[in-house]
PyMOL Python script that loads the backbone (N, CA, C, O; Angstrom):
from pymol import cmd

cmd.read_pdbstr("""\
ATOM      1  N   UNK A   1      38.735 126.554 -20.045  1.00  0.00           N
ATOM      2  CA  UNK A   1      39.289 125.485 -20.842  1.00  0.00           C
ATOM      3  C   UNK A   1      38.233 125.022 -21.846  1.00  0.00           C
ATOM      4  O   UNK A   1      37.095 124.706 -21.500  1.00  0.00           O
ATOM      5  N   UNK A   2      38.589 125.003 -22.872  1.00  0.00           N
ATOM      6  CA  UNK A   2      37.577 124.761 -24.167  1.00  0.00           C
ATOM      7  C   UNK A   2      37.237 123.151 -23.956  1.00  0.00           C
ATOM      8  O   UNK A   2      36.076 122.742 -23.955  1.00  0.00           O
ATOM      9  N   UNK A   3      38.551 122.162 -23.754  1.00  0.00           N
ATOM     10  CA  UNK A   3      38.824 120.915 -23.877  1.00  0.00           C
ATOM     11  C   UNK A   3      39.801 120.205 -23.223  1.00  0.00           C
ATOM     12  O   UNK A   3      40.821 120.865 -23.024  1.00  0.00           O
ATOM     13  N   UNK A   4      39.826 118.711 -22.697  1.00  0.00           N
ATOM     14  CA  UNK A   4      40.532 118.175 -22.461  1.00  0.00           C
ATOM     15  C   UNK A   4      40.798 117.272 -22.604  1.00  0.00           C
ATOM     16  O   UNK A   4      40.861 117.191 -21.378  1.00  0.00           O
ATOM     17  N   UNK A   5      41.037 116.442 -22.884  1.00  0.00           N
ATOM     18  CA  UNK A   5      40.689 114.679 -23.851  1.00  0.00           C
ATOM     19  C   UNK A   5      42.158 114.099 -23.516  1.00  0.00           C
ATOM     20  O   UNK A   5      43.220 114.694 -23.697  1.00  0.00           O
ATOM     21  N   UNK A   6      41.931 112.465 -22.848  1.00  0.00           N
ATOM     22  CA  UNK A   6      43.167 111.859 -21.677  1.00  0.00           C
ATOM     23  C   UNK A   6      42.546 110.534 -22.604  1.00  0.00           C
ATOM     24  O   UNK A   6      41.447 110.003 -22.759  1.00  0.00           O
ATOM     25  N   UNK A   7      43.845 110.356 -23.081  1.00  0.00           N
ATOM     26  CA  UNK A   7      44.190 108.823 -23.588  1.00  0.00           C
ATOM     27  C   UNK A   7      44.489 108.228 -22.316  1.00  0.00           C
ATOM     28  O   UNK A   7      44.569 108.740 -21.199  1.00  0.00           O
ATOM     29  N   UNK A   8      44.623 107.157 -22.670  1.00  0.00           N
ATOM     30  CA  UNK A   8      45.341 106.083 -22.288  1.00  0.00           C
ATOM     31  C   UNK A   8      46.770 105.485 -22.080  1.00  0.00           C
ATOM     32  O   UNK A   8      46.904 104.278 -22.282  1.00  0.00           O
ATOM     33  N   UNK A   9      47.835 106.218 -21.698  1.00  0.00           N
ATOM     34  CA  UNK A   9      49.126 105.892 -21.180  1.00  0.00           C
ATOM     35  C   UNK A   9      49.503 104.441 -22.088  1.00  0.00           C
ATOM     36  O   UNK A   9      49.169 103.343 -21.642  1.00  0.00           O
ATOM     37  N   UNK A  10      50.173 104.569 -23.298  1.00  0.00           N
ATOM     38  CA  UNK A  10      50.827 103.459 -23.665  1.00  0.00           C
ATOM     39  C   UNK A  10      49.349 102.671 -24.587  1.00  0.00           C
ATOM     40  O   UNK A  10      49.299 101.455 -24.774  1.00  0.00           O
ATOM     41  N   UNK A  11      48.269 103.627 -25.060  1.00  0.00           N
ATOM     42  CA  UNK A  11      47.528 102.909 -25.681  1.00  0.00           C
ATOM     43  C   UNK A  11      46.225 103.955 -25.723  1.00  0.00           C
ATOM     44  O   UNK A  11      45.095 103.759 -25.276  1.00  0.00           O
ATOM     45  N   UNK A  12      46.765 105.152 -26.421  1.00  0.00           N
ATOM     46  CA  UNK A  12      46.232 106.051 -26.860  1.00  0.00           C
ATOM     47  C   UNK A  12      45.041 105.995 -28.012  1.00  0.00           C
ATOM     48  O   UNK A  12      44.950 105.213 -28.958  1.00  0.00           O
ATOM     49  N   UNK A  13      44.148 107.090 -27.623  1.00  0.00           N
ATOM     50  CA  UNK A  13      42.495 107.241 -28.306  1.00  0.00           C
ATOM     51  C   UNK A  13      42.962 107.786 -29.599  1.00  0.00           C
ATOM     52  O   UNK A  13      43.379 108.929 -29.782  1.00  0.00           O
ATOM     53  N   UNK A  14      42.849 106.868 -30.451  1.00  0.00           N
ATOM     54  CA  UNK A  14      43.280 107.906 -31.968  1.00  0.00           C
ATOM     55  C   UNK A  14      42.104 107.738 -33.074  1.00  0.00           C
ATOM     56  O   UNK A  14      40.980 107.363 -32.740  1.00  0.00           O
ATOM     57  N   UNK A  15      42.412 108.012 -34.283  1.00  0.00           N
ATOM     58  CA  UNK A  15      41.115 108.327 -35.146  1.00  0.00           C
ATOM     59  C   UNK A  15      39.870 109.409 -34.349  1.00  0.00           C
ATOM     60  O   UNK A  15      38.672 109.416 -34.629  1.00  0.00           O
ATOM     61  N   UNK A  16      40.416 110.096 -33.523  1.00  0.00           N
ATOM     62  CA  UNK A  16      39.670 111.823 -33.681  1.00  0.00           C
ATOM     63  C   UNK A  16      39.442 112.444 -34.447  1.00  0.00           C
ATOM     64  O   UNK A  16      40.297 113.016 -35.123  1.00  0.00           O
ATOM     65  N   UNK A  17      37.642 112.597 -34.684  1.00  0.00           N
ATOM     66  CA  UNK A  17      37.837 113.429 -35.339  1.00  0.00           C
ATOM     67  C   UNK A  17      36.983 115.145 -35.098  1.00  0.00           C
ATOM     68  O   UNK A  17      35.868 114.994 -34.597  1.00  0.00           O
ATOM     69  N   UNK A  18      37.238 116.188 -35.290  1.00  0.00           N
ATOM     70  CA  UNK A  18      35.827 116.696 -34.356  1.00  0.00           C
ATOM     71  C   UNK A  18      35.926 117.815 -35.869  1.00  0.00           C
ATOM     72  O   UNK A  18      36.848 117.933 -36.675  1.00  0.00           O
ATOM     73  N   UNK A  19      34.535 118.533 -35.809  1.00  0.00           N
ATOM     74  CA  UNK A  19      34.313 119.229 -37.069  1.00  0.00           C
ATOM     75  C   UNK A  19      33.093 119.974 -36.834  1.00  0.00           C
ATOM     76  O   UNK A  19      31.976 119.585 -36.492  1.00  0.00           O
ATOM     77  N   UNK A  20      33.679 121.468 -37.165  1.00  0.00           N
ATOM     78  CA  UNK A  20      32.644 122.716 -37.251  1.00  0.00           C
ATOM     79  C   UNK A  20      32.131 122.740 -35.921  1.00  0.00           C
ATOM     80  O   UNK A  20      30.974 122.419 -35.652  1.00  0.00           O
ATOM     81  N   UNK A  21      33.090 123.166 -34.973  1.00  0.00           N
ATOM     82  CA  UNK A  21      33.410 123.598 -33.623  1.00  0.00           C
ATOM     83  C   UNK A  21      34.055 124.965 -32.769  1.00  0.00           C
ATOM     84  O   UNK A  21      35.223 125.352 -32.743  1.00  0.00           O
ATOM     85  N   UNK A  22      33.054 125.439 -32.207  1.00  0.00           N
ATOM     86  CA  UNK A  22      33.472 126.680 -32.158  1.00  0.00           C
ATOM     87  C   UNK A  22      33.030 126.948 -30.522  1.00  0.00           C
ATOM     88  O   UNK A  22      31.856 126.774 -30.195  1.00  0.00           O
ATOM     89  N   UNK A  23      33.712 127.238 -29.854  1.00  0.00           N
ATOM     90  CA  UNK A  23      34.019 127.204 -28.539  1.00  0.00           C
ATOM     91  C   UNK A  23      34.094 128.759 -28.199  1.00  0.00           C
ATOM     92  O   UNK A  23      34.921 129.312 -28.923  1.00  0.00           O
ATOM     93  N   UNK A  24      33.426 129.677 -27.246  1.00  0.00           N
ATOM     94  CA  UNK A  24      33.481 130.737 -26.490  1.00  0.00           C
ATOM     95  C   UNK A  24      34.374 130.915 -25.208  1.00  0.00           C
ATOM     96  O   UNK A  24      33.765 130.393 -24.274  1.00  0.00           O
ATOM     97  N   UNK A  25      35.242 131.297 -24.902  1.00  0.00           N
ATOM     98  CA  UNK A  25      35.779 131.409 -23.982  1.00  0.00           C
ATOM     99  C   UNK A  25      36.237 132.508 -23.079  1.00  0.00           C
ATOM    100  O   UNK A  25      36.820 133.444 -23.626  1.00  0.00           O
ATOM    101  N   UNK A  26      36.084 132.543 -21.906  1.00  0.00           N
ATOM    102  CA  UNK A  26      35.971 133.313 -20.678  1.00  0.00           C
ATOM    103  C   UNK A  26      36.837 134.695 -20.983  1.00  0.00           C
ATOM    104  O   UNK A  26      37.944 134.569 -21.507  1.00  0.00           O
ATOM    105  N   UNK A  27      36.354 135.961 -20.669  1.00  0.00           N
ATOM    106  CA  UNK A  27      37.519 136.779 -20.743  1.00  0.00           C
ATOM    107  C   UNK A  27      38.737 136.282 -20.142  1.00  0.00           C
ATOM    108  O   UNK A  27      39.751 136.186 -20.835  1.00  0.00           O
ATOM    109  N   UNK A  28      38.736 135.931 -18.827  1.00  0.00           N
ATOM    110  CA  UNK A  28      39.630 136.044 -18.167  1.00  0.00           C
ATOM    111  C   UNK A  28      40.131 133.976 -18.050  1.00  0.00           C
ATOM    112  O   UNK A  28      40.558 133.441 -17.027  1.00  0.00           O
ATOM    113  N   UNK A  29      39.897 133.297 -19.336  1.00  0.00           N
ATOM    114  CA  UNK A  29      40.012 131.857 -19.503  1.00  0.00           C
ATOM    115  C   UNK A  29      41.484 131.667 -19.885  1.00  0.00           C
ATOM    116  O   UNK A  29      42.098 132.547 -20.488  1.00  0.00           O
ATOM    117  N   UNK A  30      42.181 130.201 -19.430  1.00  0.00           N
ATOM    118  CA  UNK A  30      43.499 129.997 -19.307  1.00  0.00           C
ATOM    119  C   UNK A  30      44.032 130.642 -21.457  1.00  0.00           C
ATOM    120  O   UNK A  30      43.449 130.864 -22.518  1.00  0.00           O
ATOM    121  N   UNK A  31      45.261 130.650 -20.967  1.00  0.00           N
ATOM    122  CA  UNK A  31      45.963 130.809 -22.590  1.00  0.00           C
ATOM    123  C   UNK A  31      46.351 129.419 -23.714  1.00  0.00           C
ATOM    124  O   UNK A  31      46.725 129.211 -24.868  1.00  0.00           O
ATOM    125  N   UNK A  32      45.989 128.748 -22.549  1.00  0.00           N
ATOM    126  CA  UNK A  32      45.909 127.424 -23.408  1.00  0.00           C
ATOM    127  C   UNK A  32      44.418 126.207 -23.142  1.00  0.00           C
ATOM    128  O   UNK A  32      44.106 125.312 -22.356  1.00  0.00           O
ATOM    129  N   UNK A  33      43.891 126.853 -24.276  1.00  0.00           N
ATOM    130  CA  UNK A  33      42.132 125.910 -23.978  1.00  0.00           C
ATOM    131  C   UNK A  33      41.751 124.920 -24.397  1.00  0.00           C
ATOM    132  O   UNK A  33      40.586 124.525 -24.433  1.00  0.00           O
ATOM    133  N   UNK A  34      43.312 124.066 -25.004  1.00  0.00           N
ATOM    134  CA  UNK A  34      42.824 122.773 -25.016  1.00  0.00           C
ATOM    135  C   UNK A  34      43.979 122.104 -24.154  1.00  0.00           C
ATOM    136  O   UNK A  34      45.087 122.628 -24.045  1.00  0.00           O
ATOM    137  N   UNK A  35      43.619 120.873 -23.535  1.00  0.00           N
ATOM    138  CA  UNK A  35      44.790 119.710 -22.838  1.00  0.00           C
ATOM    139  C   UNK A  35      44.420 118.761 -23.226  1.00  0.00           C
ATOM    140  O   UNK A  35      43.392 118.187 -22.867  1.00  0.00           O
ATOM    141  N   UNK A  36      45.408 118.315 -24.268  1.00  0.00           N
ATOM    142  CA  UNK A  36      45.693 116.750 -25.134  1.00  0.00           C
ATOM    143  C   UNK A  36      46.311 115.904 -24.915  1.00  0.00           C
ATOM    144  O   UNK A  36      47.474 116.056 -25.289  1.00  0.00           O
ATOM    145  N   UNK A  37      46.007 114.603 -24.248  1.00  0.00           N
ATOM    146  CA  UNK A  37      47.380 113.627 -23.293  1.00  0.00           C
ATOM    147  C   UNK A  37      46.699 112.439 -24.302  1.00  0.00           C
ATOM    148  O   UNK A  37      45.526 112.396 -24.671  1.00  0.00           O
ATOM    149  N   UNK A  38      47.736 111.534 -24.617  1.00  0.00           N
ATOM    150  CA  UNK A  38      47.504 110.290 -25.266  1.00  0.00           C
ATOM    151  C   UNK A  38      46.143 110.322 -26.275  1.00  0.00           C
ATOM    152  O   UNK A  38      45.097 109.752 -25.964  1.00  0.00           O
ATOM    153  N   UNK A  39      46.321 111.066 -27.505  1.00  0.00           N
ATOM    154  CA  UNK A  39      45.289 111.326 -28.335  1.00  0.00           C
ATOM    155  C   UNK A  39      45.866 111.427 -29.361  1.00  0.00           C
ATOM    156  O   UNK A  39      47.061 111.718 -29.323  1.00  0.00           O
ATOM    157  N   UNK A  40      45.045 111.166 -30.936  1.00  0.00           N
ATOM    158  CA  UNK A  40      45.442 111.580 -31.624  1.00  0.00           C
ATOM    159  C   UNK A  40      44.544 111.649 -32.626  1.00  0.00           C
ATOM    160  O   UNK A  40      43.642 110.812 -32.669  1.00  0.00           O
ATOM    161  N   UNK A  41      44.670 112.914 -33.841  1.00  0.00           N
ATOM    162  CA  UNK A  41      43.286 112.894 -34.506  1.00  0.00           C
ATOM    163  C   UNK A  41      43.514 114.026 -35.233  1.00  0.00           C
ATOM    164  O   UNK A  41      44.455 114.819 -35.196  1.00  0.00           O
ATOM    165  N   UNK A  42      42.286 113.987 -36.060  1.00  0.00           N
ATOM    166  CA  UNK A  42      42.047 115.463 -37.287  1.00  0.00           C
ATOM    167  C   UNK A  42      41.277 116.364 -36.274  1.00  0.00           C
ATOM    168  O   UNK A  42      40.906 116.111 -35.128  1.00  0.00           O
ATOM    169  N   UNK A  43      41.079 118.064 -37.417  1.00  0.00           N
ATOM    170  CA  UNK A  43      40.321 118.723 -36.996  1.00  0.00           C
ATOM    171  C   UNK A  43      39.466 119.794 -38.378  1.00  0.00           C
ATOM    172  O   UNK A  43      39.855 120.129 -39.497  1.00  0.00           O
ATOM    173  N   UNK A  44      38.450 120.007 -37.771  1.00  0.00           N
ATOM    174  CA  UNK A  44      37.947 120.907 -39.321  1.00  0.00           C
ATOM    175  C   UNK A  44      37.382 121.736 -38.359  1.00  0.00           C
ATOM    176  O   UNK A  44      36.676 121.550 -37.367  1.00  0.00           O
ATOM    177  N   UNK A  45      38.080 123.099 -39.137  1.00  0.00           N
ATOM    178  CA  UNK A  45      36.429 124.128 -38.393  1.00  0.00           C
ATOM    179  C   UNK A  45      36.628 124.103 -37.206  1.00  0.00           C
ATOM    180  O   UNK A  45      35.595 124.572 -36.730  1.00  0.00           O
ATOM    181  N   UNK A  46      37.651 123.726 -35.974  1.00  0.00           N
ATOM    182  CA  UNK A  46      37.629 124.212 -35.260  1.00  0.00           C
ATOM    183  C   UNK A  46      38.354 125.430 -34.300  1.00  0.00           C
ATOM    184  O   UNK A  46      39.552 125.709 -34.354  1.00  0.00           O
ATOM    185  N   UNK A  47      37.349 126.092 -33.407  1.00  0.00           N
ATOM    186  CA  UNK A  47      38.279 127.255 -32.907  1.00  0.00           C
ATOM    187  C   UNK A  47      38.030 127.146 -31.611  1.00  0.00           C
ATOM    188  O   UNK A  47      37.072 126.442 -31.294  1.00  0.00           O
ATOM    189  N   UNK A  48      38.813 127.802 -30.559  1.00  0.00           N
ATOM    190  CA  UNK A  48      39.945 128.021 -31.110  1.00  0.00           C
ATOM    191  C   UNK A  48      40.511 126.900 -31.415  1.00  0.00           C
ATOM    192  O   UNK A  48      39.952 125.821 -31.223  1.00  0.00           O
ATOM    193  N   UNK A  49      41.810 127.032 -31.981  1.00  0.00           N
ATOM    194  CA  UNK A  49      42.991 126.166 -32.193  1.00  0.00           C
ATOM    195  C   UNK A  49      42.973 124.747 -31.326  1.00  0.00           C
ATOM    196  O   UNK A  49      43.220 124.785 -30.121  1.00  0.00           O
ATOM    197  N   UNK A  50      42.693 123.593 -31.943  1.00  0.00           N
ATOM    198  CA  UNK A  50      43.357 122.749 -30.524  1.00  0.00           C
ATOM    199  C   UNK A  50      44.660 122.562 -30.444  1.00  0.00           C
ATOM    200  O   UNK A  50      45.519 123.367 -30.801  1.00  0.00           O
ATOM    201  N   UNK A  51      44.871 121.245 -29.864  1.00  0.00           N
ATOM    202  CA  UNK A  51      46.357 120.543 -29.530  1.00  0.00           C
ATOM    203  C   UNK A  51      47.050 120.768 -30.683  1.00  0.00           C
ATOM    204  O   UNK A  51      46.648 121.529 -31.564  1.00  0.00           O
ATOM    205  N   UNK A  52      47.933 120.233 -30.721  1.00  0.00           N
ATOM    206  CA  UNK A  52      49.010 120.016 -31.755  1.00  0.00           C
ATOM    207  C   UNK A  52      48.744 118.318 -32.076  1.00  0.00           C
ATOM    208  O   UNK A  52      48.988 117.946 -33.224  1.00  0.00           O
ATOM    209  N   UNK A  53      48.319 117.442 -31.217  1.00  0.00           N
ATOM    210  CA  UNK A  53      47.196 116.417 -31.444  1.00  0.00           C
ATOM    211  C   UNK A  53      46.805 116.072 -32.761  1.00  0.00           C
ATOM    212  O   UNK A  53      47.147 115.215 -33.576  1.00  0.00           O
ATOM    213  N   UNK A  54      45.546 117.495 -32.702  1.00  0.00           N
ATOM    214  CA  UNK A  54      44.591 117.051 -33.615  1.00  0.00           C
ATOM    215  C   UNK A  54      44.703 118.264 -34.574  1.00  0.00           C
ATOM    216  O   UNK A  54      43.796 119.094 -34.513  1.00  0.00           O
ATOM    217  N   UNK A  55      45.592 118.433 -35.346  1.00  0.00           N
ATOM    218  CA  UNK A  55      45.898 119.556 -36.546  1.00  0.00           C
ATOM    219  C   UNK A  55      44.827 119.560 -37.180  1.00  0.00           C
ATOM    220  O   UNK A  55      43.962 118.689 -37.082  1.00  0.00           O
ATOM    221  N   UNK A  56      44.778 120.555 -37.905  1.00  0.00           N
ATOM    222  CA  UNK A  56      43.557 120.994 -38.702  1.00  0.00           C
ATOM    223  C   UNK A  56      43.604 120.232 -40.053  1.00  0.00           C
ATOM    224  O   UNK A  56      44.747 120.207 -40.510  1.00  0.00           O
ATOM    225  N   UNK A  57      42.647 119.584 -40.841  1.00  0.00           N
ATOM    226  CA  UNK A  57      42.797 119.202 -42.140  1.00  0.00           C
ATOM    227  C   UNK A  57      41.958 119.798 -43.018  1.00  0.00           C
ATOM    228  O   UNK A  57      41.174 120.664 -42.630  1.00  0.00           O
ATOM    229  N   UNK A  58      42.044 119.275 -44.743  1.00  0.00           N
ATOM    230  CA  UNK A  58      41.189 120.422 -44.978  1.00  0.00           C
ATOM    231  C   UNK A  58      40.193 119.304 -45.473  1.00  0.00           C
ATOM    232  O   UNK A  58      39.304 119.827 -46.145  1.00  0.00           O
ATOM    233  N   UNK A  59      40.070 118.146 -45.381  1.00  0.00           N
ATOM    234  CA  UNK A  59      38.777 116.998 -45.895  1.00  0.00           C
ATOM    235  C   UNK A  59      37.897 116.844 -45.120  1.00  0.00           C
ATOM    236  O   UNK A  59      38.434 116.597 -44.040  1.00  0.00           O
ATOM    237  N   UNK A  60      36.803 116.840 -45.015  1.00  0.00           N
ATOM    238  CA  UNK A  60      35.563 116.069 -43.725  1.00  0.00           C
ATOM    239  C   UNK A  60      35.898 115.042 -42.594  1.00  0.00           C
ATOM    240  O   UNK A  60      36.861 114.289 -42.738  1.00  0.00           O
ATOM    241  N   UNK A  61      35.363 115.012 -41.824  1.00  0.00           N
ATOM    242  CA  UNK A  61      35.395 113.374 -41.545  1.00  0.00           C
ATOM    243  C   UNK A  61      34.642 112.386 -42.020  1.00  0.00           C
ATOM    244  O   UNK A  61      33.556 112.463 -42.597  1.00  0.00           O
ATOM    245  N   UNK A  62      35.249 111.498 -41.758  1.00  0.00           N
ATOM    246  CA  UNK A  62      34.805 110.469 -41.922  1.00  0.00           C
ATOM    247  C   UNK A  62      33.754 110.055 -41.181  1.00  0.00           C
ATOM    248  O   UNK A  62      34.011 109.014 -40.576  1.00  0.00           O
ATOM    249  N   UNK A  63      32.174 110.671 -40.920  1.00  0.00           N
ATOM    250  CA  UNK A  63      31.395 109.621 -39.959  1.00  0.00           C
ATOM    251  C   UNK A  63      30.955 108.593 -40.382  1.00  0.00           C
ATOM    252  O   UNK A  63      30.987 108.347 -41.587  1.00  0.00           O
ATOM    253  N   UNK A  64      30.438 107.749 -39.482  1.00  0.00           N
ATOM    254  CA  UNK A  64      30.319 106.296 -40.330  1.00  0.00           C
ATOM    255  C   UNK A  64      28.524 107.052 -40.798  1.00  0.00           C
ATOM    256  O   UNK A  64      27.839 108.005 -40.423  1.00  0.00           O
ATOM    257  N   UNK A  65      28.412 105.954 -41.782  1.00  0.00           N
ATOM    258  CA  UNK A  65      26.880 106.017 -42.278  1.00  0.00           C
ATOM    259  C   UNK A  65      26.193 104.884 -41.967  1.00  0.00           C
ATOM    260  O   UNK A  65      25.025 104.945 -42.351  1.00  0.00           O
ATOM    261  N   UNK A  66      26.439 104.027 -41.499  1.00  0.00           N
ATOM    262  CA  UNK A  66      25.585 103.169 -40.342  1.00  0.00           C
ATOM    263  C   UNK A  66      24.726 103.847 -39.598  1.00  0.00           C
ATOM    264  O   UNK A  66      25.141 104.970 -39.310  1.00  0.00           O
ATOM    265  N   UNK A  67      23.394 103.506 -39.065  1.00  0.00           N
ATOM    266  CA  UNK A  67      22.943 103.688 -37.820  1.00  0.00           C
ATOM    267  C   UNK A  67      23.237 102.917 -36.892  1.00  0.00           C
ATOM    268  O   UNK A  67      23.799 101.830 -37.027  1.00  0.00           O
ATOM    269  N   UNK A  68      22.786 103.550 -35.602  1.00  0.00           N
ATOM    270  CA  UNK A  68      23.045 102.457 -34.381  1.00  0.00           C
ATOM    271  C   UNK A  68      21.888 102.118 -33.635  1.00  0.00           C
ATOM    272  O   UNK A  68      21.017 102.962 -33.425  1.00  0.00           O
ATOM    273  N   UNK A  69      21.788 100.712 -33.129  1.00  0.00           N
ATOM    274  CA  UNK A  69      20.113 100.243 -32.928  1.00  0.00           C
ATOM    275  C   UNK A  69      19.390 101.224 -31.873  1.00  0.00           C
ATOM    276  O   UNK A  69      18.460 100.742 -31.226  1.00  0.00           O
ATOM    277  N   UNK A  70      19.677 102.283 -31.702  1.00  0.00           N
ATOM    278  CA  UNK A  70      18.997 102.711 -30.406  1.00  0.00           C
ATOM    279  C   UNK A  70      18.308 104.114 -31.893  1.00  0.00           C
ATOM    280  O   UNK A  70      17.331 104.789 -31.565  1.00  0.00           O
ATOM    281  N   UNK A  71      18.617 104.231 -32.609  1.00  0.00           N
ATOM    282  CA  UNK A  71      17.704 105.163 -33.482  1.00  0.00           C
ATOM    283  C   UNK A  71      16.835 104.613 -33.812  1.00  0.00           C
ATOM    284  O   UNK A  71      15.930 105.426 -33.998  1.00  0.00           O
ATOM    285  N   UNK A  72      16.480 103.502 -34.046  1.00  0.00           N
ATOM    286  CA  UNK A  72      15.790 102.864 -34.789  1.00  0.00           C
ATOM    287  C   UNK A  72      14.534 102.316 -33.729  1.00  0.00           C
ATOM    288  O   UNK A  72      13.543 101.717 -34.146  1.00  0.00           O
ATOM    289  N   UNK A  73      14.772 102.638 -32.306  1.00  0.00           N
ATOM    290  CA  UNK A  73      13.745 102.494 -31.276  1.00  0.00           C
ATOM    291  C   UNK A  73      12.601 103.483 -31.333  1.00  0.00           C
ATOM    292  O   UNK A  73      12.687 104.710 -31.395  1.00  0.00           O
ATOM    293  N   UNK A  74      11.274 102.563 -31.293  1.00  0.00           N
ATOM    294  CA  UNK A  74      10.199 103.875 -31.782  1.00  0.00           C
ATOM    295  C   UNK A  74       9.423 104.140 -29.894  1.00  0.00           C
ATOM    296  O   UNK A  74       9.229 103.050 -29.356  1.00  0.00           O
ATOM    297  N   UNK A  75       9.086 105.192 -29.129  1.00  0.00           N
ATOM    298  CA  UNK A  75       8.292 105.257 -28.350  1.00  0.00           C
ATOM    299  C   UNK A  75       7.116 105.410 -28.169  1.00  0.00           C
ATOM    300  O   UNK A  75       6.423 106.287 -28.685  1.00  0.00           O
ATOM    301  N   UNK A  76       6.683 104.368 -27.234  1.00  0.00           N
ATOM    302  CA  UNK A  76       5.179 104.511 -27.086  1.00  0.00           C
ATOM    303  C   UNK A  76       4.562 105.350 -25.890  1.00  0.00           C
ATOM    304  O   UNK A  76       5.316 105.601 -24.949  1.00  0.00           O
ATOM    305  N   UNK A  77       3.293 105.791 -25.848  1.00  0.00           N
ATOM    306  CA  UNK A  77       3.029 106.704 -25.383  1.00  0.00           C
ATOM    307  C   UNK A  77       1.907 106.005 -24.504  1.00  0.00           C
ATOM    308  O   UNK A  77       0.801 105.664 -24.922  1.00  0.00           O
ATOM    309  N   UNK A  78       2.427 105.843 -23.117  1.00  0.00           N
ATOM    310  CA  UNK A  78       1.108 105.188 -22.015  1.00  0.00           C
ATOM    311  C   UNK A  78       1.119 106.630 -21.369  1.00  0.00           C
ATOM    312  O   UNK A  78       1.915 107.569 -21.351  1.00  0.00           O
ATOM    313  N   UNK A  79      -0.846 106.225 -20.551  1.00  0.00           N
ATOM    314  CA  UNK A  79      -1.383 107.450 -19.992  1.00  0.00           C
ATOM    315  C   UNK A  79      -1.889 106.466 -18.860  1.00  0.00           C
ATOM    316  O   UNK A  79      -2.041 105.246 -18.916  1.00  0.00           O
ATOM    317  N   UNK A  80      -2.173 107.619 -17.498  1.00  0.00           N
ATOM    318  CA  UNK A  80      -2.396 106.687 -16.815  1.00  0.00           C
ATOM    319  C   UNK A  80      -3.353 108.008 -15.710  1.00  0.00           C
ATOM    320  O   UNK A  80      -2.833 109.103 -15.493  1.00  0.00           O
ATOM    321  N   UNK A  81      -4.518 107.697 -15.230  1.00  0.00           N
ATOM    322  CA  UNK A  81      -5.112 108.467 -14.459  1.00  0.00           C
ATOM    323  C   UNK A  81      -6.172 108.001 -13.658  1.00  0.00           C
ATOM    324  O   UNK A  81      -7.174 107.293 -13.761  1.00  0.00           O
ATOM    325  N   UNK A  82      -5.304 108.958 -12.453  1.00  0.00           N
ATOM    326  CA  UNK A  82      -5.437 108.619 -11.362  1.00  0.00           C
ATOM    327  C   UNK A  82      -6.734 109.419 -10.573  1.00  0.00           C
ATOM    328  O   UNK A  82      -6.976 110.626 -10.607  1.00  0.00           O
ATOM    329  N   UNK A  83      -7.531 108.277  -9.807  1.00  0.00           N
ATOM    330  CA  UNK A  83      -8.691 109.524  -9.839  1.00  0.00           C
ATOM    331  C   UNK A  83      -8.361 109.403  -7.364  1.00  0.00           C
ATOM    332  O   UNK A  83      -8.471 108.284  -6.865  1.00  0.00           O
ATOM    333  N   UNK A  84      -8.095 110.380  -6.606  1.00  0.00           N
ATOM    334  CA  UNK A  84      -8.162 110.853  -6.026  1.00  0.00           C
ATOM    335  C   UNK A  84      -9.304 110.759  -4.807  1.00  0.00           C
ATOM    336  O   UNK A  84     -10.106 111.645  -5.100  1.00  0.00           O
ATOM    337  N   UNK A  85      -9.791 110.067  -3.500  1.00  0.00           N
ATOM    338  CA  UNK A  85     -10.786 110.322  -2.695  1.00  0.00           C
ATOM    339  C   UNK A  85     -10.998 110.987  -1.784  1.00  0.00           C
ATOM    340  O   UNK A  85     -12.109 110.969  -1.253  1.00  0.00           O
TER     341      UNK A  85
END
""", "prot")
cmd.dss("prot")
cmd.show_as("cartoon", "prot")
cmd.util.cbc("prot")
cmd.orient("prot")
């Protein structure tokens, strides 16, 4: 199974979008490799085929161009040694 993506019953995940996706699948993998329940959304570039969901378009997505505060976290580097008797 390439995919499976489960909305929400009566209050479905929409604005999907997924792009330049390309999925390998098993010789012997089901005939249907995506399962789409309560979803809805675009697709670019991807293979195989998904749902009927998320049809193929031919524009980008939309990602936002915001960052989010956890990029913007810098790490510091502690050392610590331990001496052994």
């Amino acid at each position: 199974m390439a995919a499976r993506l489960e909305g929400i019953d009566g209050d479905p995940f929409t604005g999907i979008c997924i792009s330049n996706v390309t999925i390998e699948m098993a010789p012997k993998a089901k005939k249907v490799p995506w399962t789409c329940t309560d979803v809805s959304g675009v697709t670019i570039g991807v293979s195989p085929k998904p749902c009927d969901a998320l049809p193929e378009q031919a524009a980008s997505c939309p990602f936002p161009s915001d960052s989010l505060p956890i990029e913007n976290v810098e790490q510091k580097l502690c050392s610590f040694r331990a001496s052994y008797k």
